[in-house]
Chimera marker file (.cmm) of the C-alpha trace (Angstrom):
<marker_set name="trace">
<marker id="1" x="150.663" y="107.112" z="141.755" r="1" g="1" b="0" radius="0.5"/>
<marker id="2" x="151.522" y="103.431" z="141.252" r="1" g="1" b="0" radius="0.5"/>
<marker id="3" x="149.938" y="101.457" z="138.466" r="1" g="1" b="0" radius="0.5"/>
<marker id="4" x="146.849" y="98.802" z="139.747" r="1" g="1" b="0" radius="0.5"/>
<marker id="5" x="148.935" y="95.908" z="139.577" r="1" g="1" b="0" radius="0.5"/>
<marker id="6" x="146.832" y="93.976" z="136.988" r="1" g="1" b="0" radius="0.5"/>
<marker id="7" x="148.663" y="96.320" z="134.734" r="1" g="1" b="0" radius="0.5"/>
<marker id="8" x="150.582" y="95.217" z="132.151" r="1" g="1" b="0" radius="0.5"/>
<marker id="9" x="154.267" y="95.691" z="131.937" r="1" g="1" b="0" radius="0.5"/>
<marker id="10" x="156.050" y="95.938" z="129.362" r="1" g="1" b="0" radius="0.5"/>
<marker id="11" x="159.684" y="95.071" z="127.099" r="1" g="1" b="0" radius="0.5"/>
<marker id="12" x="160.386" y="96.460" z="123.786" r="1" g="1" b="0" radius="0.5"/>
<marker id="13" x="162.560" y="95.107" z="121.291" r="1" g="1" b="0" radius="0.5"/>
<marker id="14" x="164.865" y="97.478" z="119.511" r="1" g="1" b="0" radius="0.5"/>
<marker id="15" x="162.543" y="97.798" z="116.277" r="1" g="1" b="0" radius="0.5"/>
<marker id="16" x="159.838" y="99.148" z="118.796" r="1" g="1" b="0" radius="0.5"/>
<marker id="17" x="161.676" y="101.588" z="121.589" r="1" g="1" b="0" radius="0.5"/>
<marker id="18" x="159.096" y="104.522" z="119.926" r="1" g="1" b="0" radius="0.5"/>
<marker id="19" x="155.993" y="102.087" z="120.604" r="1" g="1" b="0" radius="0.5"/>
<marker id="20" x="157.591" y="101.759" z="124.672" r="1" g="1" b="0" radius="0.5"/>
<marker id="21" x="157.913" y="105.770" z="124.587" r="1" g="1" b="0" radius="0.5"/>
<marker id="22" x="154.183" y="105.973" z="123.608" r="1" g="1" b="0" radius="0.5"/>
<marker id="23" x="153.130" y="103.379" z="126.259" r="1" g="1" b="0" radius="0.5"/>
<marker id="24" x="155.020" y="105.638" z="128.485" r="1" g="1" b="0" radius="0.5"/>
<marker id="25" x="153.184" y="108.574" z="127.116" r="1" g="1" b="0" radius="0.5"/>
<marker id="26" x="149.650" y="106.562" z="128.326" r="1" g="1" b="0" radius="0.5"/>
<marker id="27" x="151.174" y="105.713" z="131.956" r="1" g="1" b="0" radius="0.5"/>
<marker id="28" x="152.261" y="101.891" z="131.440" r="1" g="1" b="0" radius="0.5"/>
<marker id="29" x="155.764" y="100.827" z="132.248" r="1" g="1" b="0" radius="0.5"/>
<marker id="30" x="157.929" y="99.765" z="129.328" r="1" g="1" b="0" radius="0.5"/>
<marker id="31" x="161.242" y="99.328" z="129.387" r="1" g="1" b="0" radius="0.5"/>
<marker id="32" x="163.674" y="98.388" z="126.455" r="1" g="1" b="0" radius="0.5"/>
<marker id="33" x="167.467" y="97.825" z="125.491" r="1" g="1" b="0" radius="0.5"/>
<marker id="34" x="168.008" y="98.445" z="121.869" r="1" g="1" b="0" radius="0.5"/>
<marker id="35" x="171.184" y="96.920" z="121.728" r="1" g="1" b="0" radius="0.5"/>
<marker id="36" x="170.130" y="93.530" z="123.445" r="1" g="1" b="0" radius="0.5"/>
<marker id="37" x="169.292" y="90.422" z="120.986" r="1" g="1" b="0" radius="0.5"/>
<marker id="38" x="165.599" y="89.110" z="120.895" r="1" g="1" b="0" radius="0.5"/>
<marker id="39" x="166.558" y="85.864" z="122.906" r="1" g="1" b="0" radius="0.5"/>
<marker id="40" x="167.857" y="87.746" z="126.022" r="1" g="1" b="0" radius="0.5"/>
<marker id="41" x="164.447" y="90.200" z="125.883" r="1" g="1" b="0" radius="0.5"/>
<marker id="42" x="162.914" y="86.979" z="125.944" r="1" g="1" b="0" radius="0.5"/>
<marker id="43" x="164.396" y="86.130" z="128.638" r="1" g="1" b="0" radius="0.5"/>
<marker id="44" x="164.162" y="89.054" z="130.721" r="1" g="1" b="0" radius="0.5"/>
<marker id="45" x="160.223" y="89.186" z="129.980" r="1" g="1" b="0" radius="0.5"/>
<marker id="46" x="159.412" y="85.541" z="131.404" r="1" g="1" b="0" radius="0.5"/>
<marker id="47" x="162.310" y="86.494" z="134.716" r="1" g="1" b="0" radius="0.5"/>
<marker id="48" x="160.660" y="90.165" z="135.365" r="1" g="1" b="0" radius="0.5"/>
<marker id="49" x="156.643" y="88.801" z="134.293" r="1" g="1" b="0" radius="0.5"/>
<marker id="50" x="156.720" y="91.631" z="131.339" r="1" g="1" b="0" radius="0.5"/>
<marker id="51" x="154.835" y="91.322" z="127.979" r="1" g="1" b="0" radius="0.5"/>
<marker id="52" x="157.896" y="91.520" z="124.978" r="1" g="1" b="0" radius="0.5"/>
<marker id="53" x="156.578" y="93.393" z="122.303" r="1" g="1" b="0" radius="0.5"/>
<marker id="54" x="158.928" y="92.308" z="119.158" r="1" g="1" b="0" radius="0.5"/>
<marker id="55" x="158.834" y="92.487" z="115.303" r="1" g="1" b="0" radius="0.5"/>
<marker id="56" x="160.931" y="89.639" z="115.367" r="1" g="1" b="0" radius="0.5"/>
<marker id="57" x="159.154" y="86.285" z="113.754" r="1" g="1" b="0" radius="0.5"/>
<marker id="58" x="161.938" y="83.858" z="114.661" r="1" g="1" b="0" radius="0.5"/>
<marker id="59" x="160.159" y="82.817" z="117.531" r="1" g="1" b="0" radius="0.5"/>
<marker id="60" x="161.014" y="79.379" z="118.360" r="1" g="1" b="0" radius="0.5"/>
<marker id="61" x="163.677" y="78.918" z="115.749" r="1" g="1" b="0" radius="0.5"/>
<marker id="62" x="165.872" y="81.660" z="117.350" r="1" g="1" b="0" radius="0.5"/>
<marker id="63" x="164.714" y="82.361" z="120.485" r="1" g="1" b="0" radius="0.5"/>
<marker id="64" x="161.864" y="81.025" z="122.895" r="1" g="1" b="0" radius="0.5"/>
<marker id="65" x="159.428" y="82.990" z="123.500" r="1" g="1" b="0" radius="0.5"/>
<marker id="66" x="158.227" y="84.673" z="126.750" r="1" g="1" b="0" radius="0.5"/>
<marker id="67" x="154.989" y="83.235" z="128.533" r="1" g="1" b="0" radius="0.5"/>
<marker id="68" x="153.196" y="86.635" z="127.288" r="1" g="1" b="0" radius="0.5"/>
<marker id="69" x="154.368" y="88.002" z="124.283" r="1" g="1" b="0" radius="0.5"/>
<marker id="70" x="152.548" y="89.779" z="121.005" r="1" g="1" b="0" radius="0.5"/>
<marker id="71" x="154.411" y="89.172" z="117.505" r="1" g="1" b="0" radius="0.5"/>
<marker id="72" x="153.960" y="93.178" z="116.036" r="1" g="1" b="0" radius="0.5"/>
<marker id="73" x="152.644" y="93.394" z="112.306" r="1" g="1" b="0" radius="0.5"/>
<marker id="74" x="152.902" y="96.878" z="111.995" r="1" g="1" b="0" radius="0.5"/>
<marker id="75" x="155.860" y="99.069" z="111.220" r="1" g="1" b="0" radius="0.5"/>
<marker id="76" x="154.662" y="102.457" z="112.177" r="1" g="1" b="0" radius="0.5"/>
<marker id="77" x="154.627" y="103.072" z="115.765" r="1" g="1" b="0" radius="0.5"/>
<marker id="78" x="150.792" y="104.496" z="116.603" r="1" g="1" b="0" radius="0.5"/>
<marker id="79" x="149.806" y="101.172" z="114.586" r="1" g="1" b="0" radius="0.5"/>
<marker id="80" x="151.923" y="98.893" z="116.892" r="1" g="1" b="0" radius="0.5"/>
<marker id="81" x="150.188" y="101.216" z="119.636" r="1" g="1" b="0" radius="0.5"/>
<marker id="82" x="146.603" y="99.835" z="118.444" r="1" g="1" b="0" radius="0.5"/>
<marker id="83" x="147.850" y="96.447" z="117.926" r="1" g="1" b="0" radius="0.5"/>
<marker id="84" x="148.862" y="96.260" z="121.410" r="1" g="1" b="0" radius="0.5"/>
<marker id="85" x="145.705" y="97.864" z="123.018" r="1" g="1" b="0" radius="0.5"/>
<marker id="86" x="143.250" y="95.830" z="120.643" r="1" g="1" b="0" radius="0.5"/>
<marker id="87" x="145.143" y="92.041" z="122.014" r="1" g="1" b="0" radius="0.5"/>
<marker id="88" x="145.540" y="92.742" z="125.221" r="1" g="1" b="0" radius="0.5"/>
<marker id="89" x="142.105" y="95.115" z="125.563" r="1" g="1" b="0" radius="0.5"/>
<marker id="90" x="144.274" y="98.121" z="127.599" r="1" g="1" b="0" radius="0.5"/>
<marker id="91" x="142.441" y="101.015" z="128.441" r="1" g="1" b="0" radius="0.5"/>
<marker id="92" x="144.822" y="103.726" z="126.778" r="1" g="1" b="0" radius="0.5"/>
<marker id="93" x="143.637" y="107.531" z="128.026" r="1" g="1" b="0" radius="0.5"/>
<marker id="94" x="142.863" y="105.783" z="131.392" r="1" g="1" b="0" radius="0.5"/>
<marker id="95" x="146.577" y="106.819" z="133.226" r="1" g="1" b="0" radius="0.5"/>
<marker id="96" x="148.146" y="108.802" z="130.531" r="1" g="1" b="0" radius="0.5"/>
<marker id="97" x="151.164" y="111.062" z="131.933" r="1" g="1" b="0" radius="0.5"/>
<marker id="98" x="151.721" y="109.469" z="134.850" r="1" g="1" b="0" radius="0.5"/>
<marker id="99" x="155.023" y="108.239" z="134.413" r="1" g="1" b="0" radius="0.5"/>
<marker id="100" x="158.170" y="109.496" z="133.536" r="1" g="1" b="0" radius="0.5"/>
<marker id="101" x="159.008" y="109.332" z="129.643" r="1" g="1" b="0" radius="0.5"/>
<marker id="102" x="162.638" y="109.101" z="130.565" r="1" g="1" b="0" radius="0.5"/>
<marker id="103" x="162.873" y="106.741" z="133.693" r="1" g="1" b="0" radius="0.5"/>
<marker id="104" x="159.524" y="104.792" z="133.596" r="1" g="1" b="0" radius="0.5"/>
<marker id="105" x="158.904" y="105.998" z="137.467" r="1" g="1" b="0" radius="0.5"/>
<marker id="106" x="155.468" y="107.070" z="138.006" r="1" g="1" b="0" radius="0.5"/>
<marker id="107" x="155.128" y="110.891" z="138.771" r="1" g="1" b="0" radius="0.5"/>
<marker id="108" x="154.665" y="112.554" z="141.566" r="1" g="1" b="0" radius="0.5"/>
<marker id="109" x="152.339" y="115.578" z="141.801" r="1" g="1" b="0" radius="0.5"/>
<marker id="110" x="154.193" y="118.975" z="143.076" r="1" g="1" b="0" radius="0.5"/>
<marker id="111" x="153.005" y="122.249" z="144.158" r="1" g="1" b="0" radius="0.5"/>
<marker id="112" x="153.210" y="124.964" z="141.927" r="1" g="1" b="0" radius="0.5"/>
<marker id="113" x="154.895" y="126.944" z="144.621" r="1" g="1" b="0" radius="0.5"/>
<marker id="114" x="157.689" y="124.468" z="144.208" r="1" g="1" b="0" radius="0.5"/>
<marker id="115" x="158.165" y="124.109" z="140.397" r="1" g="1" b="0" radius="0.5"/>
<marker id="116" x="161.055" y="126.348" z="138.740" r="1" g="1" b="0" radius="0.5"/>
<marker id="117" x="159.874" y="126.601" z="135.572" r="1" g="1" b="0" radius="0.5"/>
<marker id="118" x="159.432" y="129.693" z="132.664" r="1" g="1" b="0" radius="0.5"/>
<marker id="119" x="156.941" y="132.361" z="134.259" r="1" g="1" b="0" radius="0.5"/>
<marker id="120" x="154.652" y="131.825" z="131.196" r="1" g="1" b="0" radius="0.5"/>
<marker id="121" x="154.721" y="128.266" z="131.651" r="1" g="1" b="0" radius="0.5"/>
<marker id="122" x="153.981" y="129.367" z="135.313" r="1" g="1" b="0" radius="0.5"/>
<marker id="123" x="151.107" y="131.665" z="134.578" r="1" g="1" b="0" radius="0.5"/>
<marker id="124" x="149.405" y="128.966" z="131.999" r="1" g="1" b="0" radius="0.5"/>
<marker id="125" x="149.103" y="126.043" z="133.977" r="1" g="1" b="0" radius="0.5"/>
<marker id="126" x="147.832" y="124.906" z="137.769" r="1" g="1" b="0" radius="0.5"/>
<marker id="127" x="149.421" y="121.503" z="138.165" r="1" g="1" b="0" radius="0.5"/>
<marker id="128" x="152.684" y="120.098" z="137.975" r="1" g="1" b="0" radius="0.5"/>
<marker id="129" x="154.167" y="117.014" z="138.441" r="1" g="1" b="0" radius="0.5"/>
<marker id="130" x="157.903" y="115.802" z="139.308" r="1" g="1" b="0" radius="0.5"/>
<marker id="131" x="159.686" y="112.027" z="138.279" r="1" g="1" b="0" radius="0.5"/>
<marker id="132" x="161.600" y="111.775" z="141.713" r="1" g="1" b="0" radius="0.5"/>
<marker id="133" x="164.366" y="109.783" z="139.935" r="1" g="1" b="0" radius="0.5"/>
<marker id="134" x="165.419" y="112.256" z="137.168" r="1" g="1" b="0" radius="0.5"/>
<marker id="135" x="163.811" y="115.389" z="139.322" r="1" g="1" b="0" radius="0.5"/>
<marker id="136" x="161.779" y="116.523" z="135.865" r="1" g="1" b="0" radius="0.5"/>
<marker id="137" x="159.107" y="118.115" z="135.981" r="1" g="1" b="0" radius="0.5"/>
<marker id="138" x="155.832" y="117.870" z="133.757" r="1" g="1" b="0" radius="0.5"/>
<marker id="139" x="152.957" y="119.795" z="132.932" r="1" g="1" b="0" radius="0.5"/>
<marker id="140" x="149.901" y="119.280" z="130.140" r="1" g="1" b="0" radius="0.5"/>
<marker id="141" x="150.791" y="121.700" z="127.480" r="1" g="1" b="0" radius="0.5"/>
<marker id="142" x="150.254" y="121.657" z="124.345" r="1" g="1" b="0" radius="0.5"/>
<marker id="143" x="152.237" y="118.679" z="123.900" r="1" g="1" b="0" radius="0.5"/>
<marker id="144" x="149.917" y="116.574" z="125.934" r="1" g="1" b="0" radius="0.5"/>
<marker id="145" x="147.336" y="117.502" z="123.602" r="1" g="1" b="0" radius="0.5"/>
<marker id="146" x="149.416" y="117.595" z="120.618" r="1" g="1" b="0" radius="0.5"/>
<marker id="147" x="150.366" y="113.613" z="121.807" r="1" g="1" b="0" radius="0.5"/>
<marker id="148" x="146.996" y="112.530" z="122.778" r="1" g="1" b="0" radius="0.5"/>
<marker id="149" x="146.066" y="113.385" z="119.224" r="1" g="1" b="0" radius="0.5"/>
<marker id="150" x="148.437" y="111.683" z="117.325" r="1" g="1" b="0" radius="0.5"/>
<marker id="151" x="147.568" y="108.473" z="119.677" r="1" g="1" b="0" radius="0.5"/>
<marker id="152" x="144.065" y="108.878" z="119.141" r="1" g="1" b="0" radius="0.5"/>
<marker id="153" x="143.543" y="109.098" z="123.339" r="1" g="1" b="0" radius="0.5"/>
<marker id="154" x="141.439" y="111.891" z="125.039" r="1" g="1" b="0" radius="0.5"/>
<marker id="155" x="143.772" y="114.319" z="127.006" r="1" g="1" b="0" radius="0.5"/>
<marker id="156" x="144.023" y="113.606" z="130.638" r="1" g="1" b="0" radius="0.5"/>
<marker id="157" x="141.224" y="116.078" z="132.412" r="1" g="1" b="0" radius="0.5"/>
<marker id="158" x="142.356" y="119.072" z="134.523" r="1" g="1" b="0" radius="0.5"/>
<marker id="159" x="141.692" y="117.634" z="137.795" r="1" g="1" b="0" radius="0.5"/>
<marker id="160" x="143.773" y="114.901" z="136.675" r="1" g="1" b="0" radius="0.5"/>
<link id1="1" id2="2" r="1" g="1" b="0" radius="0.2"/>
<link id1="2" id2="3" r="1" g="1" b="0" radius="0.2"/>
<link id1="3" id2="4" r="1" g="1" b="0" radius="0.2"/>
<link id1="4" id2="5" r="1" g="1" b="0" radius="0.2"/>
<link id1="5" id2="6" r="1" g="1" b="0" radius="0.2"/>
<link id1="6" id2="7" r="1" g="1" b="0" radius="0.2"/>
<link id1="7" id2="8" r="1" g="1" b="0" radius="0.2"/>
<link id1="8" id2="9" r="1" g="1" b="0" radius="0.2"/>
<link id1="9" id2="10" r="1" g="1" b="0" radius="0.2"/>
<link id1="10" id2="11" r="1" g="1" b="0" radius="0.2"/>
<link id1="11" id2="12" r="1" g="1" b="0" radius="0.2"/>
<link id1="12" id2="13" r="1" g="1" b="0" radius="0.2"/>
<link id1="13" id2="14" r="1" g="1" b="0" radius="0.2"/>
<link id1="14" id2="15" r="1" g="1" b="0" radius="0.2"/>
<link id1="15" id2="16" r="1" g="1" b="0" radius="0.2"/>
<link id1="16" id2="17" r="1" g="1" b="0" radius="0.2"/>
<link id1="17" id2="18" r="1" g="1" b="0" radius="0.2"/>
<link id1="18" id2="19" r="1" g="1" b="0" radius="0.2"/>
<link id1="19" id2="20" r="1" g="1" b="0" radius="0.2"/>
<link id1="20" id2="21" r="1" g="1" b="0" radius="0.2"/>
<link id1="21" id2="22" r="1" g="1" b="0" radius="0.2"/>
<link id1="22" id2="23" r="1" g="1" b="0" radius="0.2"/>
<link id1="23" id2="24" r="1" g="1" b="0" radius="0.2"/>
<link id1="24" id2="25" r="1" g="1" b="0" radius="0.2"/>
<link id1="25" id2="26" r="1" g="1" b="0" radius="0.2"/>
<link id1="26" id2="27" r="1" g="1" b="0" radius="0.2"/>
<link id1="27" id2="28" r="1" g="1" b="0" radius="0.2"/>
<link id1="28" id2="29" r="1" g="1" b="0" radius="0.2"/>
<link id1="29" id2="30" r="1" g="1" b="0" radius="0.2"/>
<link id1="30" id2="31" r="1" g="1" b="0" radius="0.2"/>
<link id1="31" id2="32" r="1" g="1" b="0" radius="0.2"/>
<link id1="32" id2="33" r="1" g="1" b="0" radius="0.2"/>
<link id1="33" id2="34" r="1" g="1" b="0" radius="0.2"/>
<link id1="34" id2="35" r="1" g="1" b="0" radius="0.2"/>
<link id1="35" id2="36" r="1" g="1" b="0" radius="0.2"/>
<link id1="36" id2="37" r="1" g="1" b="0" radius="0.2"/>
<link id1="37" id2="38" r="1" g="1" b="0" radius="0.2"/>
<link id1="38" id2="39" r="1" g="1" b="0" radius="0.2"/>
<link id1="39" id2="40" r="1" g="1" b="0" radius="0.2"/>
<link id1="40" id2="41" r="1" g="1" b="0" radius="0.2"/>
<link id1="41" id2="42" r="1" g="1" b="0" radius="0.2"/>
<link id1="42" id2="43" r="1" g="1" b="0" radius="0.2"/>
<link id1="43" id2="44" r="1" g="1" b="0" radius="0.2"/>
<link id1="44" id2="45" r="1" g="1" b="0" radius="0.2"/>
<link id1="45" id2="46" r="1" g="1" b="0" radius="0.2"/>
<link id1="46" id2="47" r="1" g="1" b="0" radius="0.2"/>
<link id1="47" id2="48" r="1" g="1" b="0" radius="0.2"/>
<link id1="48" id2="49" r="1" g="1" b="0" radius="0.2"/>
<link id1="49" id2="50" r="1" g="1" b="0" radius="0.2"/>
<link id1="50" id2="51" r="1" g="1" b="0" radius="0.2"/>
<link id1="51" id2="52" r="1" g="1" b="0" radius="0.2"/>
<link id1="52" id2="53" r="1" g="1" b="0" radius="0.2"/>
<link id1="53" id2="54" r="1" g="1" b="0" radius="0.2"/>
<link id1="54" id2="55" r="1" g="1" b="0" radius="0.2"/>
<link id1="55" id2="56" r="1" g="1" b="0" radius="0.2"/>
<link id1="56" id2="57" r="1" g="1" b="0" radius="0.2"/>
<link id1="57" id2="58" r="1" g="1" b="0" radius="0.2"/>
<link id1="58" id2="59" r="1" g="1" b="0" radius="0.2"/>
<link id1="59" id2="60" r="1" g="1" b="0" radius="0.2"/>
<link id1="60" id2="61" r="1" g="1" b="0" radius="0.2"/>
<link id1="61" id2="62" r="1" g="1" b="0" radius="0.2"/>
<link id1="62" id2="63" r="1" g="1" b="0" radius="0.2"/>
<link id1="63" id2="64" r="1" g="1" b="0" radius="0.2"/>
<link id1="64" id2="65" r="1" g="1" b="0" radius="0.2"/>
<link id1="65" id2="66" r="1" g="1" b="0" radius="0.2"/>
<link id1="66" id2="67" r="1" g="1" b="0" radius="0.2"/>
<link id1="67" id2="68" r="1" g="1" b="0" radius="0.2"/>
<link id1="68" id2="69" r="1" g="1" b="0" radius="0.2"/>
<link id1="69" id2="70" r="1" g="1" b="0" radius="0.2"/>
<link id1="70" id2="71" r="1" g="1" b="0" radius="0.2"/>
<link id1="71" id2="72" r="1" g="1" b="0" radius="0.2"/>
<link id1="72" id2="73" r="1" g="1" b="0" radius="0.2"/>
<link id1="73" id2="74" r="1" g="1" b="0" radius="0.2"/>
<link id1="74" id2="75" r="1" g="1" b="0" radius="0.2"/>
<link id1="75" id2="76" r="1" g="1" b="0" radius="0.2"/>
<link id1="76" id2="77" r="1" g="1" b="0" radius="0.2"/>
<link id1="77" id2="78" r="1" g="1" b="0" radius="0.2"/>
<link id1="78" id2="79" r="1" g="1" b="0" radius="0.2"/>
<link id1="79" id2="80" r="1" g="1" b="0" radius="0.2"/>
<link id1="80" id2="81" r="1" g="1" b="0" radius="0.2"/>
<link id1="81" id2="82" r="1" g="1" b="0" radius="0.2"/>
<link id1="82" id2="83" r="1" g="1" b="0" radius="0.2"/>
<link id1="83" id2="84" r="1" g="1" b="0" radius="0.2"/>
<link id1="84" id2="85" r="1" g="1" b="0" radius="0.2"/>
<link id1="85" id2="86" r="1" g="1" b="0" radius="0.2"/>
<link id1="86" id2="87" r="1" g="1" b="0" radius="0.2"/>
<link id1="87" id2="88" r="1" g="1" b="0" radius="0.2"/>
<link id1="88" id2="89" r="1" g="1" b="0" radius="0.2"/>
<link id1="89" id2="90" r="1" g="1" b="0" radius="0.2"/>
<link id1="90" id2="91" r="1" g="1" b="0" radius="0.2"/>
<link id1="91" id2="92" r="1" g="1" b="0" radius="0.2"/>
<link id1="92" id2="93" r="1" g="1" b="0" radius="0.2"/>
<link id1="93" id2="94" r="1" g="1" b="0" radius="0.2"/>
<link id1="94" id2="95" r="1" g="1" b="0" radius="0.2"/>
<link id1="95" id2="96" r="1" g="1" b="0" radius="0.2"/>
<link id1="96" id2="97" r="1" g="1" b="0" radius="0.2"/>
<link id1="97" id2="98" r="1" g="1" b="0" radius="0.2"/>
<link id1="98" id2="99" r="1" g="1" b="0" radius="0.2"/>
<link id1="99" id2="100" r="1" g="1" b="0" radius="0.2"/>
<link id1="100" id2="101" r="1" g="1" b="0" radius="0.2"/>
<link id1="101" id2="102" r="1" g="1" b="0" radius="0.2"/>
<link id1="102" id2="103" r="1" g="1" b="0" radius="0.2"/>
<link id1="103" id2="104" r="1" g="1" b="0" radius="0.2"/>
<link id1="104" id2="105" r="1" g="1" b="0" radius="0.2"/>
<link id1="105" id2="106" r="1" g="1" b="0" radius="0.2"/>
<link id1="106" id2="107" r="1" g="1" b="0" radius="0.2"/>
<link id1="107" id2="108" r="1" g="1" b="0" radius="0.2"/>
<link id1="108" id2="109" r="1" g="1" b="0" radius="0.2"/>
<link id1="109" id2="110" r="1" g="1" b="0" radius="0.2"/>
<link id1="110" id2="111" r="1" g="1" b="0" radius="0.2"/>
<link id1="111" id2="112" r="1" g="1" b="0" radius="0.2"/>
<link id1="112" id2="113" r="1" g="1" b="0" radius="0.2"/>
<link id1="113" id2="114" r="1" g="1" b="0" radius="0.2"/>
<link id1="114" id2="115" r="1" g="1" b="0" radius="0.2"/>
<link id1="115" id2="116" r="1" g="1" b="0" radius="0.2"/>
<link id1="116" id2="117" r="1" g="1" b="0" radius="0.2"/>
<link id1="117" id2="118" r="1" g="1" b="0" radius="0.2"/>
<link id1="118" id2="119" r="1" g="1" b="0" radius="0.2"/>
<link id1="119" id2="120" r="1" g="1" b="0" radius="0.2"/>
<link id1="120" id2="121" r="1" g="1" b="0" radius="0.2"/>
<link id1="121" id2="122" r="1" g="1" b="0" radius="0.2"/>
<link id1="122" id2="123" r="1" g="1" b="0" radius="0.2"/>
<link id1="123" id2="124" r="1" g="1" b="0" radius="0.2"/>
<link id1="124" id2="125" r="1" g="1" b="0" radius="0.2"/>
<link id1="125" id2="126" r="1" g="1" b="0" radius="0.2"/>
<link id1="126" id2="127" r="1" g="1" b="0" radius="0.2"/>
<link id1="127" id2="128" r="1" g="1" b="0" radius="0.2"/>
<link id1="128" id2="129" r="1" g="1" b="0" radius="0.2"/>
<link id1="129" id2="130" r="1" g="1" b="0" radius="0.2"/>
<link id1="130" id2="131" r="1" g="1" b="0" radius="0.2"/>
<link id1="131" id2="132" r="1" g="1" b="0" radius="0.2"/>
<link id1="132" id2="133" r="1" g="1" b="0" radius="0.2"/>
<link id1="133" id2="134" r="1" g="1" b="0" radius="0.2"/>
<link id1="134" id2="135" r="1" g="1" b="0" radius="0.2"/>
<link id1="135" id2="136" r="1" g="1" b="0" radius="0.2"/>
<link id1="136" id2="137" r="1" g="1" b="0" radius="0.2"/>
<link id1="137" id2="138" r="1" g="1" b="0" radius="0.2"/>
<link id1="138" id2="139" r="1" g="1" b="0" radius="0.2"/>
<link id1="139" id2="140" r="1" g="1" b="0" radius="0.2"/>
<link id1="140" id2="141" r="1" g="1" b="0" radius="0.2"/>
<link id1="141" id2="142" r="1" g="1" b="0" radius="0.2"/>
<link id1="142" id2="143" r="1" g="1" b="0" radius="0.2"/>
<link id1="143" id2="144" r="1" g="1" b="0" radius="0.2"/>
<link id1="144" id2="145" r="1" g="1" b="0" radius="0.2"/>
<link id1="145" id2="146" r="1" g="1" b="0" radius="0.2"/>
<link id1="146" id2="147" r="1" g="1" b="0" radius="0.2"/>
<link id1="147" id2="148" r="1" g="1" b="0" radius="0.2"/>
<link id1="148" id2="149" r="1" g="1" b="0" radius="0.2"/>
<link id1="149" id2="150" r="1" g="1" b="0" radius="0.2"/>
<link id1="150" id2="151" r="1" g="1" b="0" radius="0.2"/>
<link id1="151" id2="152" r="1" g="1" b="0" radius="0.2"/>
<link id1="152" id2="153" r="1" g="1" b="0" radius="0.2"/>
<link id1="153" id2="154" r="1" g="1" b="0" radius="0.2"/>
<link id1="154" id2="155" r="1" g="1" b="0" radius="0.2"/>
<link id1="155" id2="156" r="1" g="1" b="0" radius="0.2"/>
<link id1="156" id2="157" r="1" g="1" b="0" radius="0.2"/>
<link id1="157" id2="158" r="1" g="1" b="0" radius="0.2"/>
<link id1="158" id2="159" r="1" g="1" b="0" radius="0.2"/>
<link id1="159" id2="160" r="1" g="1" b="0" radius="0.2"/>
</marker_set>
């Protein structure tokens, strides 16, 4: 399931690798490298056509900025989250789980026949997906729900 490519992408500065997890979480790809400095994330946005997402206000003292970049006012992740959806008008329940938290890859979906996974987990749920980088696999428990909450997003529907 690969992203419309009108979509977004993304690059997270160190101060906001949670904010890239919960884009993640809602199906965009973000990617990040804590340990990089703000000029080279810069850099890496404008070569790779990714929005940097920094807390870092030394813009054009420091570092030049990106052609599309937001400036982040908010400390707290889920605020960062609705900073970022408010400026650039995202739709943020419209993919969510449909990408691999840990690799970025967009999921695949995979039979249930196929899944190795707990035999509660097994008996609870219908559909399963798989990140064919990491091999994963992902279902919409109660952490789904439990996510979607805290993000303020409506959980993905069953058929999805």
């Amino acid at each position: 399931m690969e992203p419309p490519p009108e979509d977004p992408r993304f690059l997270v500065d160190g101060m906001a690798v949670r904010l890239g997890k919960y884009l993640r979480c809602l199906g965009y790809d973000a990617a990040w490298d804590p340990a990089a400095p703000t000029r080279a994330l810069a850099r890496r946005a404008a070569e790779e056509d990714r929005v940097l997402l920094t807390r870092n206000g030394h813009a054009g003292e420091e570092w030049t900025p990106p052609p599309r970049w937001l400036l982040l006012a908010a400390e707290d992740p889920v605020a960062q989250l609705r900073e970022v959806v408010g400026a650039l008008d995202l739709a943020p329940g419209a993919r969510a789980f449909t990408r691999c938290i840990r690799c970025n890859v967009p999921l695949r979906r995979v039979p249930r026949e196929q899944v190795r996974a707990p035999r509660g987990v097994l008996a609870r749920h219908e559909r399963f997906w798989t990140c064919p980088s990491c091999g994963t696999v992902f279902w919409h428990g109660s952490h789904v729900a439990n996510t979607c909450r805290k993000l303020g997003v409506a959980p993905p529907s069953a058929g999805a």
